[in-house]
DSSP file (Angstrom, degrees, kcal/mol; ACC not computed):
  #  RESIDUE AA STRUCTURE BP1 BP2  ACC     N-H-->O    O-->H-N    N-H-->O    O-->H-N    TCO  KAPPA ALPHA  PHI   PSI    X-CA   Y-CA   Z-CA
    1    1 A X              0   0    0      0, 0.0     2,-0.4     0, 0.0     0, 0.0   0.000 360.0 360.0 360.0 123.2 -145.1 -152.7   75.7
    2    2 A X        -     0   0    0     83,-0.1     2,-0.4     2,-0.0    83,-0.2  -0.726 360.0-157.7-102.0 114.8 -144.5 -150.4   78.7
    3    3 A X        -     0   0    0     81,-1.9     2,-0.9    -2,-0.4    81,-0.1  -0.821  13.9-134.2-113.3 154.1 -141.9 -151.9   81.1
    4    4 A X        -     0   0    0     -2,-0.4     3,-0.1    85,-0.0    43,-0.1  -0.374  24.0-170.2 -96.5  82.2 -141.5 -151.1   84.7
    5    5 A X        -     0   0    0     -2,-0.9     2,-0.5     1,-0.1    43,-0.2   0.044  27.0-118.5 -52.6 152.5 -138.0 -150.6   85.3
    6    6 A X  E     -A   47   0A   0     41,-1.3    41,-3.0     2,-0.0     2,-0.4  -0.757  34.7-160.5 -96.2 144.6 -136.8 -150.4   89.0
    7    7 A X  E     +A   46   0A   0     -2,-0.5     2,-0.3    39,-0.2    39,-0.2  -0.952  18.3 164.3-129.0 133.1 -135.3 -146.9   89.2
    8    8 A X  E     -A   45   0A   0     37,-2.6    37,-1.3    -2,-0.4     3,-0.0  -0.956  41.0 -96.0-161.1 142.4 -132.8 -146.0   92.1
    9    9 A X  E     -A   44   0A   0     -2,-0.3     2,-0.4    35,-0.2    35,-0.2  -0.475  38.1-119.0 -75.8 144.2 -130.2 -143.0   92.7
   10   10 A X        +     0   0    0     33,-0.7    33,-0.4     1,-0.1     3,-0.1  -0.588  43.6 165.1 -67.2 114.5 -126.5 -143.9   91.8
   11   11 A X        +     0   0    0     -2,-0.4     2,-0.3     1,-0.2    -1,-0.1   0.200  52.9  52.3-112.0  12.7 -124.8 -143.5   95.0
   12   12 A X  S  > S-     0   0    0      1,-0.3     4,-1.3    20,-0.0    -1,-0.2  -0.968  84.5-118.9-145.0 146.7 -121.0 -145.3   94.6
   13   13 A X  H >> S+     0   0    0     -2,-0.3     4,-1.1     2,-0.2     3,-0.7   0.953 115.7  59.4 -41.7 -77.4 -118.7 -144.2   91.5
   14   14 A X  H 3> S+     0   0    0      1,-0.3     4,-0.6     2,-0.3    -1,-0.2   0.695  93.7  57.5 -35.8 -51.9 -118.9 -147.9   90.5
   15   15 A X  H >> S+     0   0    0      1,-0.2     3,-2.1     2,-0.1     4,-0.9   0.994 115.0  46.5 -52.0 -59.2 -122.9 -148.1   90.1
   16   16 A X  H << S+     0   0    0     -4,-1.3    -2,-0.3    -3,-0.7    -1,-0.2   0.512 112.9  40.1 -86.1  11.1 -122.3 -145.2   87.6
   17   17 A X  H 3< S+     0   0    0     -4,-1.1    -1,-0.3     2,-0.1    -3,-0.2   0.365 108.0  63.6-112.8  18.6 -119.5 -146.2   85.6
   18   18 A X  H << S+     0   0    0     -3,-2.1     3,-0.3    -4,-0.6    -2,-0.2   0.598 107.1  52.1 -90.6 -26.1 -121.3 -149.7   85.7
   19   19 A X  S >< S+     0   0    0     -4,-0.9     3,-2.1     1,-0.1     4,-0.3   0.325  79.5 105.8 -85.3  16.6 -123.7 -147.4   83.9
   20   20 A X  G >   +     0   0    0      1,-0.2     3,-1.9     2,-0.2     5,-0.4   0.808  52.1  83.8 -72.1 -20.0 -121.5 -145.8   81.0
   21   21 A X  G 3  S+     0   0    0     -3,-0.3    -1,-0.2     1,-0.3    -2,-0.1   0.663  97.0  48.8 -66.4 -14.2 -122.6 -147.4   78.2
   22   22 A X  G <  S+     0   0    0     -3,-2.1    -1,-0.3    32,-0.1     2,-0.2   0.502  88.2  83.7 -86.3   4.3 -125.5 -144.6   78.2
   23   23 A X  S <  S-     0   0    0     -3,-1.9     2,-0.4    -4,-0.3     3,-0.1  -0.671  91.7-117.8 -96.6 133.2 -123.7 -141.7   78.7
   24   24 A X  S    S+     0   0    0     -2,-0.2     2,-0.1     1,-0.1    -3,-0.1   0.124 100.6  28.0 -86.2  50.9 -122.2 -140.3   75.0
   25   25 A X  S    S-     0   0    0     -2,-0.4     3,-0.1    -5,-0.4    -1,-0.1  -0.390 109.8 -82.2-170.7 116.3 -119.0 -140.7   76.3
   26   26 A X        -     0   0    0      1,-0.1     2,-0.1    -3,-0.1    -5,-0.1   0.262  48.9-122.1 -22.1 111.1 -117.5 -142.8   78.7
   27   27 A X        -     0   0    0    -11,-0.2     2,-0.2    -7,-0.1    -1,-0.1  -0.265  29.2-127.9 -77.6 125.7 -118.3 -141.2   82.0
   28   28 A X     >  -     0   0    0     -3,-0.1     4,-1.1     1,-0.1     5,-0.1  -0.386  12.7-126.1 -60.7 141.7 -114.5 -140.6   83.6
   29   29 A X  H  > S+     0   0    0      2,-0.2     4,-1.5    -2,-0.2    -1,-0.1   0.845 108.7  51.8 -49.6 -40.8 -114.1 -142.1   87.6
   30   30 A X  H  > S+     0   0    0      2,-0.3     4,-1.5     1,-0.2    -1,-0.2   0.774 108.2  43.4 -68.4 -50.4 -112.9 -138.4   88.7
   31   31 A X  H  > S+     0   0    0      2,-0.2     4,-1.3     3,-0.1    -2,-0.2   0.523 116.0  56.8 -96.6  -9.2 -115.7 -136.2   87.3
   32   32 A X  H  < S+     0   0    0     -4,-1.1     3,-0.3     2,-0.1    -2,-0.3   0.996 106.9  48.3 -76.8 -44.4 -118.1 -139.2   88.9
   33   33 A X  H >X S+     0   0    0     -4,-1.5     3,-4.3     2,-0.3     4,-1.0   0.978 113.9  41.3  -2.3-100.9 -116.8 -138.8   91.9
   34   34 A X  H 3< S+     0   0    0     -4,-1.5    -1,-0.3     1,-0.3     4,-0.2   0.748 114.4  52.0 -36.9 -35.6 -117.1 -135.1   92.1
   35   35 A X  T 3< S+     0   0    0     -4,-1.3    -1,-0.3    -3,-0.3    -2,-0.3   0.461 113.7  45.3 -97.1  12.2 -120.6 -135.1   90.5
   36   36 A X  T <4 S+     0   0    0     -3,-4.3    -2,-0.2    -4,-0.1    -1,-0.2   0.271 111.7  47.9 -88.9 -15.7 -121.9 -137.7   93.2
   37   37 A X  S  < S+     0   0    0     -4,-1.0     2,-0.3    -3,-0.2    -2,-0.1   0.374  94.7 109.9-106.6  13.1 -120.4 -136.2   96.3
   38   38 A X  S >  S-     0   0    0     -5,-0.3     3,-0.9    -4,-0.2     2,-0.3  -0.525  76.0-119.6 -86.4 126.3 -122.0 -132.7   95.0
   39   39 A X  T 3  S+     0   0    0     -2,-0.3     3,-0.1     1,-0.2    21,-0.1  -0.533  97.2  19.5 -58.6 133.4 -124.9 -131.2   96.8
   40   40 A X  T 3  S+     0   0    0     -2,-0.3    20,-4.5     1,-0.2     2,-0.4   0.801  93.3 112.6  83.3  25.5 -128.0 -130.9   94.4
   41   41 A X  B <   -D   59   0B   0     -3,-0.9     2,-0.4    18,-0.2    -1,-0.2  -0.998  39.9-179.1-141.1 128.4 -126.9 -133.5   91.6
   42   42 A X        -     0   0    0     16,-2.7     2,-0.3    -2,-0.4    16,-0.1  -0.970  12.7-165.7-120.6 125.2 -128.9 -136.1   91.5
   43   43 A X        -     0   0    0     -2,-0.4   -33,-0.7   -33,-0.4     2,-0.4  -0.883   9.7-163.9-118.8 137.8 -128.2 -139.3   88.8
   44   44 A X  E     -AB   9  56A   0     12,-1.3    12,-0.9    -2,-0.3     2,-0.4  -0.989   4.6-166.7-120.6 104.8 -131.4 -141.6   88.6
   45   45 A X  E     -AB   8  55A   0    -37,-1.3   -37,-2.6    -2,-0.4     2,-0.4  -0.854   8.8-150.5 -94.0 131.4 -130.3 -145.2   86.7
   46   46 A X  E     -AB   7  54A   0      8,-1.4     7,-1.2    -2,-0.4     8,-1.2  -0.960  15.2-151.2-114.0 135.9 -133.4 -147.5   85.6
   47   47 A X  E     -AB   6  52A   0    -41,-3.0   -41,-1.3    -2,-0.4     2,-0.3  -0.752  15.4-161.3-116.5 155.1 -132.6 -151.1   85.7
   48   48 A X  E >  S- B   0  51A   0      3,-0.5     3,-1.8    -2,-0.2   -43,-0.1  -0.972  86.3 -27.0-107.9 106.6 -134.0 -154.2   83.6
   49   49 A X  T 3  S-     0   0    0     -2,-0.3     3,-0.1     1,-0.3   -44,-0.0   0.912 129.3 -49.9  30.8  47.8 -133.3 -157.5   85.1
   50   50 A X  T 3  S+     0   0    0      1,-0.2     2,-0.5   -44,-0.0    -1,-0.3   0.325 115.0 115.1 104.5 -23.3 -130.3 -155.9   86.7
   51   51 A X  E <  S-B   48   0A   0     -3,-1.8     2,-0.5     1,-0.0    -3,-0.5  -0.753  74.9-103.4-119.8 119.7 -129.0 -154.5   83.9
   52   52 A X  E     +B   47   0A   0     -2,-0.5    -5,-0.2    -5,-0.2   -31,-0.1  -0.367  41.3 167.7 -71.4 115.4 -128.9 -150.7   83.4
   53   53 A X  E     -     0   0A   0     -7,-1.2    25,-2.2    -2,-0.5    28,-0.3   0.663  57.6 -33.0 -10.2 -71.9 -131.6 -149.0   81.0
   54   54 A X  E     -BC  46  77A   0     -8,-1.2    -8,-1.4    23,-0.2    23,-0.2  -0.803  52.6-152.3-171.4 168.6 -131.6 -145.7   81.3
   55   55 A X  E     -BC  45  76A   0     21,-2.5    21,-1.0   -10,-0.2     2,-0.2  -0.646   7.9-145.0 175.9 161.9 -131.0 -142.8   83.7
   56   56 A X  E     -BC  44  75A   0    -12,-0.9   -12,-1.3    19,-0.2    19,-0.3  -0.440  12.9-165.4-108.3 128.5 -132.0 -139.3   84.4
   57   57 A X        +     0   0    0     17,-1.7     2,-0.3    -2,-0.2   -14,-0.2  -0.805  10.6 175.1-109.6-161.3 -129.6 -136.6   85.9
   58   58 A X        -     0   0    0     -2,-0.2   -16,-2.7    14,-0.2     2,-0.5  -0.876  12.9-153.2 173.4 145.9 -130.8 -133.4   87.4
   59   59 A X  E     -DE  41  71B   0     12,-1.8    12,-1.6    -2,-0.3   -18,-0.2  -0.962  10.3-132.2-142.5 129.8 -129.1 -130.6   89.1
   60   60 A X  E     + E   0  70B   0    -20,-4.5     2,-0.3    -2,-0.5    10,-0.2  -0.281  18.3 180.0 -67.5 160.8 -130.2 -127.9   91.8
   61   61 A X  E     - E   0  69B   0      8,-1.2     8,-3.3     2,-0.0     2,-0.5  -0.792  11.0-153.0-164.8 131.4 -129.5 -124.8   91.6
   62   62 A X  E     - E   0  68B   0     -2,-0.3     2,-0.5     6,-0.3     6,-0.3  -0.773  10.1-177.8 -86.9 116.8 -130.6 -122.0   94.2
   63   63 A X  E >>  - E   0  67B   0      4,-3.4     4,-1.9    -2,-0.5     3,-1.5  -0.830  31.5-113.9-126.5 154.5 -131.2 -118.4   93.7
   64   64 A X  T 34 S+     0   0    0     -2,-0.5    -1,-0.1     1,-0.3    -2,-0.0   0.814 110.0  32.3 -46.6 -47.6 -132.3 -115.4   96.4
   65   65 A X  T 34 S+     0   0    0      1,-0.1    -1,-0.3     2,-0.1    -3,-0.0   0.348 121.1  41.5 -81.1  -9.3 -135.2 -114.8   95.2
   66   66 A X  T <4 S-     0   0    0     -3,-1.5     2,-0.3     1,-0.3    -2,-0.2   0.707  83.0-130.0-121.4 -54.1 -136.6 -117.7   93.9
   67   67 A X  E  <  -E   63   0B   0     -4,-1.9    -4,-3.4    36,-0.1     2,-0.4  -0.776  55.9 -40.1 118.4-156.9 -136.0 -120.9   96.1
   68   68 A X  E     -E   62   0B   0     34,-0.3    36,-0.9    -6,-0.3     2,-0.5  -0.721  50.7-175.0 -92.7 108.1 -134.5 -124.1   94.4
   69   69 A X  E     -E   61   0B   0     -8,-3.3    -8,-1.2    -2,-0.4     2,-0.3  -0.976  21.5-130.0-128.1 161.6 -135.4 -125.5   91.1
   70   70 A X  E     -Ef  60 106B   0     35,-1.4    37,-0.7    -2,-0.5     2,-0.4  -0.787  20.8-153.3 -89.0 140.4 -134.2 -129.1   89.4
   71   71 A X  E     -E   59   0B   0    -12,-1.6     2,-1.9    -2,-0.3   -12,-1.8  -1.000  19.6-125.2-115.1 129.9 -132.9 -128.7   85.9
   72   72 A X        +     0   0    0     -2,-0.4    37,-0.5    35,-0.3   -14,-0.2  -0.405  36.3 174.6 -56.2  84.1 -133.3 -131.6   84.0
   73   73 A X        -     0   0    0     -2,-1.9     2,-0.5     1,-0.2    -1,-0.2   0.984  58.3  -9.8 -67.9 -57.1 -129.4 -132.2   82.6
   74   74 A X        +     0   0    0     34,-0.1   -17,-1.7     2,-0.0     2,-0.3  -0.822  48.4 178.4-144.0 134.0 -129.7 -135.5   80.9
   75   75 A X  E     +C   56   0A   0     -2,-0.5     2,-0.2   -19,-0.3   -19,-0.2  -0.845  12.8 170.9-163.8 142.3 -131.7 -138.4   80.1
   76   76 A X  E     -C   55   0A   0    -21,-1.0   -21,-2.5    -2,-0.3     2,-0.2  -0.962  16.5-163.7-145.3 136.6 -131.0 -141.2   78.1
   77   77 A X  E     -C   54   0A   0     -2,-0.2     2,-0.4   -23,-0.2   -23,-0.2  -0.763  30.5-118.7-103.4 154.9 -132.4 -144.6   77.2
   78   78 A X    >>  -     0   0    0    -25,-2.2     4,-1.7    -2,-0.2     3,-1.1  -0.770  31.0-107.8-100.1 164.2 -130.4 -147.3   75.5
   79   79 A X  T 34 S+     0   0    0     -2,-0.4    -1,-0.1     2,-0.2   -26,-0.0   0.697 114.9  57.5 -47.0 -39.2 -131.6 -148.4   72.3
   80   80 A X  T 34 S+     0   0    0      1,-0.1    -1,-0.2   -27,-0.1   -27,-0.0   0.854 118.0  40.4 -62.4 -34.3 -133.0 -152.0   73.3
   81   81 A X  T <4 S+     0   0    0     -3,-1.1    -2,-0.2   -28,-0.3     5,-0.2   0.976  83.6 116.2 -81.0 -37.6 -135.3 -150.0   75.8
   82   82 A X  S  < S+     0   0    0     -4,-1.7    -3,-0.0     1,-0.2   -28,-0.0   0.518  73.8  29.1 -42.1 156.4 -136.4 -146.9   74.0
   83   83 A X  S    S+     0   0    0      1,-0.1    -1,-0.2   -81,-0.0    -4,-0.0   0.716  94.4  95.9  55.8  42.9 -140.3 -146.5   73.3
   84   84 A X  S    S-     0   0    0    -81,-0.1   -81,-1.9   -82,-0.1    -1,-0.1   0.190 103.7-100.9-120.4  15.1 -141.4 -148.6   76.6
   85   85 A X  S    S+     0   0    0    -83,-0.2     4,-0.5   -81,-0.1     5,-0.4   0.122  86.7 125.0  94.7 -14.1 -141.9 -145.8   78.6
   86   86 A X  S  > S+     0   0    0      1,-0.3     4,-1.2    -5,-0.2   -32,-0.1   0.664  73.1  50.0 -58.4 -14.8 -138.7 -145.9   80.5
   87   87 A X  H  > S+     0   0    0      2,-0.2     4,-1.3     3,-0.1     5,-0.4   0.562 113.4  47.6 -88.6 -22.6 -137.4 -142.4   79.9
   88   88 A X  H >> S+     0   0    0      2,-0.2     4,-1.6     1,-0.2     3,-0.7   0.711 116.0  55.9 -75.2 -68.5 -141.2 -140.7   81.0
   89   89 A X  H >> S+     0   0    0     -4,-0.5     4,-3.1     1,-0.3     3,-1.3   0.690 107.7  39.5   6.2 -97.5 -140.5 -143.2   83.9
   90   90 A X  H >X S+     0   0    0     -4,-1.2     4,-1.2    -5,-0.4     3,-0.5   0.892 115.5  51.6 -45.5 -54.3 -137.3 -141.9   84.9
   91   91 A X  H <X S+     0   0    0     -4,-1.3     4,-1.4    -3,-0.7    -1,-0.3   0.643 105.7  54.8 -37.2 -25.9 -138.4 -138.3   84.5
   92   92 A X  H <X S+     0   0    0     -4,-1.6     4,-1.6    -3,-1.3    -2,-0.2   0.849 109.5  50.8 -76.8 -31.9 -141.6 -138.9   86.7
   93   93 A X  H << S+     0   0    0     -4,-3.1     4,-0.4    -3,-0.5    -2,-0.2   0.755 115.0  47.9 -89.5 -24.2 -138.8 -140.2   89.5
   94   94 A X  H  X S+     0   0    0     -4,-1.2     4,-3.5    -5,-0.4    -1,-0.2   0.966 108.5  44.6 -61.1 -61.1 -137.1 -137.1   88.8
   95   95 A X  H  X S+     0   0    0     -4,-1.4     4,-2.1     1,-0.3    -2,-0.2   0.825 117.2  48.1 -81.9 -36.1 -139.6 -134.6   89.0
   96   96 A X  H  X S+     0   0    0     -4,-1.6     4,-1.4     2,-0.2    -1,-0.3   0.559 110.5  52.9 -81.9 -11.5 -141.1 -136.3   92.4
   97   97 A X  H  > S+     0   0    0     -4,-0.4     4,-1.7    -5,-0.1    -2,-0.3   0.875 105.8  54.6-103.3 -13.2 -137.8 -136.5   93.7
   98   98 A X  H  <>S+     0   0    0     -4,-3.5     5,-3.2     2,-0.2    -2,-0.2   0.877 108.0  43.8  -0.2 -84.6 -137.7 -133.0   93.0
   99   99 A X  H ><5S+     0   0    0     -4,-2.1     3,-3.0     3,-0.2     4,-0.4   0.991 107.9  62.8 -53.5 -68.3 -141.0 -131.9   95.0
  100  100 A X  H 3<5S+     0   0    0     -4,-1.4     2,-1.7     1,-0.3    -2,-0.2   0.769 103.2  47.0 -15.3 -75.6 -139.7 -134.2   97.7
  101  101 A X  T 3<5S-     0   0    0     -4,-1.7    -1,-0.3     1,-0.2    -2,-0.2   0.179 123.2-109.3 -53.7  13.6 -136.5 -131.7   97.9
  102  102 A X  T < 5 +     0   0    0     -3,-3.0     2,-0.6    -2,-1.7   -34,-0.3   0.666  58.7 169.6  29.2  35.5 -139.1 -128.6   97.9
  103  103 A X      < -     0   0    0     -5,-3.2    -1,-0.2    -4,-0.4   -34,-0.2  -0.617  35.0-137.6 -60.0 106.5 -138.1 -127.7   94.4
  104  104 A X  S    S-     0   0    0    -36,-0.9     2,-0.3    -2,-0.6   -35,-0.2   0.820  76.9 -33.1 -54.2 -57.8 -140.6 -124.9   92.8
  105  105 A X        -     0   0    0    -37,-0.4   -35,-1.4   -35,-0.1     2,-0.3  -0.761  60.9-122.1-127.3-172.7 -140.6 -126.6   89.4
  106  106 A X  B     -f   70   0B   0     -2,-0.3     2,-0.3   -37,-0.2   -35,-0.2  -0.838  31.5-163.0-137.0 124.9 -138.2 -128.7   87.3
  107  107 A X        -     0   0    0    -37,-0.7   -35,-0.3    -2,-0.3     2,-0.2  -0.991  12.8-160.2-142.7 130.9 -137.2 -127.6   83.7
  108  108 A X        -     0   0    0     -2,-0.3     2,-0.4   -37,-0.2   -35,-0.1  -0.567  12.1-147.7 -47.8 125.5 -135.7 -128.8   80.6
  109  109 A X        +     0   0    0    -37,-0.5     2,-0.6   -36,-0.2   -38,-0.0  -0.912  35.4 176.6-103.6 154.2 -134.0 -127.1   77.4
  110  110 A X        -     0   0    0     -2,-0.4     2,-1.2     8,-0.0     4,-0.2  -0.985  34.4-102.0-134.6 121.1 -134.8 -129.2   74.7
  111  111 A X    >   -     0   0    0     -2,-0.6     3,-5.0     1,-0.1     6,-0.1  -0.357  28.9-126.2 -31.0  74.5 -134.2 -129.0   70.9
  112  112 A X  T 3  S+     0   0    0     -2,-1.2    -1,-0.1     1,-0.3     6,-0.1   0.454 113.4  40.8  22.6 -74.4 -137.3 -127.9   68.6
  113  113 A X  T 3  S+     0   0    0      5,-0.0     2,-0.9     4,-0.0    -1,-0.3   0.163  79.6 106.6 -84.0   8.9 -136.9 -130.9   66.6
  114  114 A X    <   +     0   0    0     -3,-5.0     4,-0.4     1,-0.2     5,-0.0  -0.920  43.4 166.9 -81.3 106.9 -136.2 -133.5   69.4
  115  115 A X  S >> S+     0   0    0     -2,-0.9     4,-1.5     3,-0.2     3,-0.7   0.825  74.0  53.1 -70.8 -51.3 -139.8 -135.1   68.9
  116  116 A X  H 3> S+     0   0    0      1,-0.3     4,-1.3    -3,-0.2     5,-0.2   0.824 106.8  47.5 -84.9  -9.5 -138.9 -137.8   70.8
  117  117 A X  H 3> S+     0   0    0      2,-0.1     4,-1.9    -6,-0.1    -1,-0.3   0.852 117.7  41.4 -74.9 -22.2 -137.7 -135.9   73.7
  118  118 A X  H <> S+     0   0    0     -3,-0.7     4,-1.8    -4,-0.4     5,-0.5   0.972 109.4  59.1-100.4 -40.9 -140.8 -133.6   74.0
  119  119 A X  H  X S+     0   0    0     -4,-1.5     4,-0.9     3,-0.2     5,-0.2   0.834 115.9  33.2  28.4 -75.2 -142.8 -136.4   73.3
  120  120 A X  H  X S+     0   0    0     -4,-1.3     4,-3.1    -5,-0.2    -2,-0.2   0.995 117.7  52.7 -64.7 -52.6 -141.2 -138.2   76.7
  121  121 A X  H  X>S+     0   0    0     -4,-1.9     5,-1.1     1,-0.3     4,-0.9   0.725 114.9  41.4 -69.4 -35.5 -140.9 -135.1   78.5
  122  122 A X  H  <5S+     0   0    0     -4,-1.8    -1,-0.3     2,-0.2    -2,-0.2   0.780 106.5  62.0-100.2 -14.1 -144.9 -134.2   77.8
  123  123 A X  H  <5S+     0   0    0     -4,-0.9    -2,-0.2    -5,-0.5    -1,-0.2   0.864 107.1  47.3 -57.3 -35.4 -146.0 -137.6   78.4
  124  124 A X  H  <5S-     0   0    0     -4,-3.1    -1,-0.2    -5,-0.2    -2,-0.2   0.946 131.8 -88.3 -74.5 -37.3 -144.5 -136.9   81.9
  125  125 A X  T  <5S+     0   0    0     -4,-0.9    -3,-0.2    -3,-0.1    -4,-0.1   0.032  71.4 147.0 135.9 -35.4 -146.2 -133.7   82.3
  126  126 A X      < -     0   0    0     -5,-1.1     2,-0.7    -6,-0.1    -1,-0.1   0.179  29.1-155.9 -17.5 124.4 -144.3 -131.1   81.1
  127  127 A X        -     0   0    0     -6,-0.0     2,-0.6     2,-0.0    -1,-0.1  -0.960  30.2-106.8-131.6 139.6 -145.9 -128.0   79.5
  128  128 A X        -     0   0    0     -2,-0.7     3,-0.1     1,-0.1    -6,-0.0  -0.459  25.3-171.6 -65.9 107.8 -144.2 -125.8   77.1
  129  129 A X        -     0   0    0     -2,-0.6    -1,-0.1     1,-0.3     2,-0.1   0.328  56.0 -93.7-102.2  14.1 -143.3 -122.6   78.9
  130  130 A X        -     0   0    0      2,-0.1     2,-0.3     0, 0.0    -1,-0.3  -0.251  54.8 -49.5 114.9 178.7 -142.1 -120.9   75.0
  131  131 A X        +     0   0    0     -2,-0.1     2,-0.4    -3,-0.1    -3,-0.0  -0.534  47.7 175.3 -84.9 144.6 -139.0 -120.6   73.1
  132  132 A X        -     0   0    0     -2,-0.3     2,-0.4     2,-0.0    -2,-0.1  -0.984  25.9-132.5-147.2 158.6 -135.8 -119.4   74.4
  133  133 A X        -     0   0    0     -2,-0.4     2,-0.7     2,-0.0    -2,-0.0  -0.797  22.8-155.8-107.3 124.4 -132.2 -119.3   72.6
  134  134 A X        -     0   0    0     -2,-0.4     2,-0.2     2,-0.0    -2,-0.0  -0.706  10.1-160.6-119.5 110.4 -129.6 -120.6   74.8
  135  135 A X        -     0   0    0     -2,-0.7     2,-0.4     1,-0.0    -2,-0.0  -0.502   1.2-150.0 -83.1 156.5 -126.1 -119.5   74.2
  136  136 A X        -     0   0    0     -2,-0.2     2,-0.7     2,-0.0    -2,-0.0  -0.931  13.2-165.3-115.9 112.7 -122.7 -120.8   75.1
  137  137 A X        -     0   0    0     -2,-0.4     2,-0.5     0, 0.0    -2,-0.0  -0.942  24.7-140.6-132.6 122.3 -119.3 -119.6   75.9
  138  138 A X        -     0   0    0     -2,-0.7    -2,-0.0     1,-0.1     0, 0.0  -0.761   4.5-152.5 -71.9 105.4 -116.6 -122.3   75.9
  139  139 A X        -     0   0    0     -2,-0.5    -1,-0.1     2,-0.1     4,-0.1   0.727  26.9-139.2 -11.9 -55.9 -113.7 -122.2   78.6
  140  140 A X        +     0   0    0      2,-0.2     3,-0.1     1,-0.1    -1,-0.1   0.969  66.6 118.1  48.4  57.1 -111.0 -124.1   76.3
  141  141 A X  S    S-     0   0    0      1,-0.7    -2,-0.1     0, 0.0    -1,-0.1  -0.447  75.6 -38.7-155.6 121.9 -110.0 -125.8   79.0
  142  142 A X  S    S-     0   0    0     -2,-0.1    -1,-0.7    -3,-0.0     2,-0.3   0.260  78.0 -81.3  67.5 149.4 -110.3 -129.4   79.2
  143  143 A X        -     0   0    0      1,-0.2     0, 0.0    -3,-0.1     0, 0.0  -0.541  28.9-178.3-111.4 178.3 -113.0 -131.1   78.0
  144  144 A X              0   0    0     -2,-0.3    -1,-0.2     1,-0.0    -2,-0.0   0.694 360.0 360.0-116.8 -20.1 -116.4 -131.9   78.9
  145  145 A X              0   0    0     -3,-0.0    -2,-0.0     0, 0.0    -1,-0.0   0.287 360.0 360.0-125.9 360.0 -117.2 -133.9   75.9
């Protein structure tokens, strides 16, 4: 059963640590702050009788040549919602608030073996643009996780 969750951007610290219990870690007050007053980061929460669902983030990022695209940071559903449509939901609100912002496309990196994220992600629309290896080099300092 496909429910329609009301979906609305996180604007006050509070709405998103009112959300934390989807995040996989308690989201700190400090780095909400900073990632809500940020130009280009957008956090999308979908609500169920009030109660937060799910949500979306998504971050801009501008280059000279190129224009603006959304990258798709994060989405999570909590477990009571999952497989009612509420993450391609929130990703549809993404990707159209996206266009709004004259973003040339919006893109995800996904795991190979996430079926249920590429699943959501092509149920939204999403077309598989090939494989790419994304590597990492860690600060050591402070954490992010």
């Amino acid at each position: 059963m496909e429910i329609r969750p009301a979906i609305r951007p996180a604007t006050t610290v509070a709405e998103l640590l009112a959300a934390g219990h989807l995040f996989d870690t308690p989201p700190r007050e400090e780095w909400a702050a900073r990632f809500l007053a940020a130009d280009g980061h957008v956090l999308l929460i979908a609500y169920v009788d009030g109660v937060p669902a799910g949500f979306v983030s998504g971050i801009e990022m501008l280059h000279p040549d190129k224009g603006t695209e959304m990258c798709l940071y994060e989405l999570a559903v909590d477990d009571p919602f999952r497989r009612r449509g509420i993450g391609g939901a929130l990703t549809r609100a993404l990707v159209d608030l996206a266009r709004e912002r004259g973003c040339y496309d919006v893109w995800v990196g996904v795991e190979p073996d996430n079926e249920a994220a590429l699943a959501t992600y092509r149920s939204a629309g999403a077309k598989d643009d090939g494989r790419f290896a994304m590597l990492v080099w860690e600060s050591g300092g402070g954490t992010g996780r």
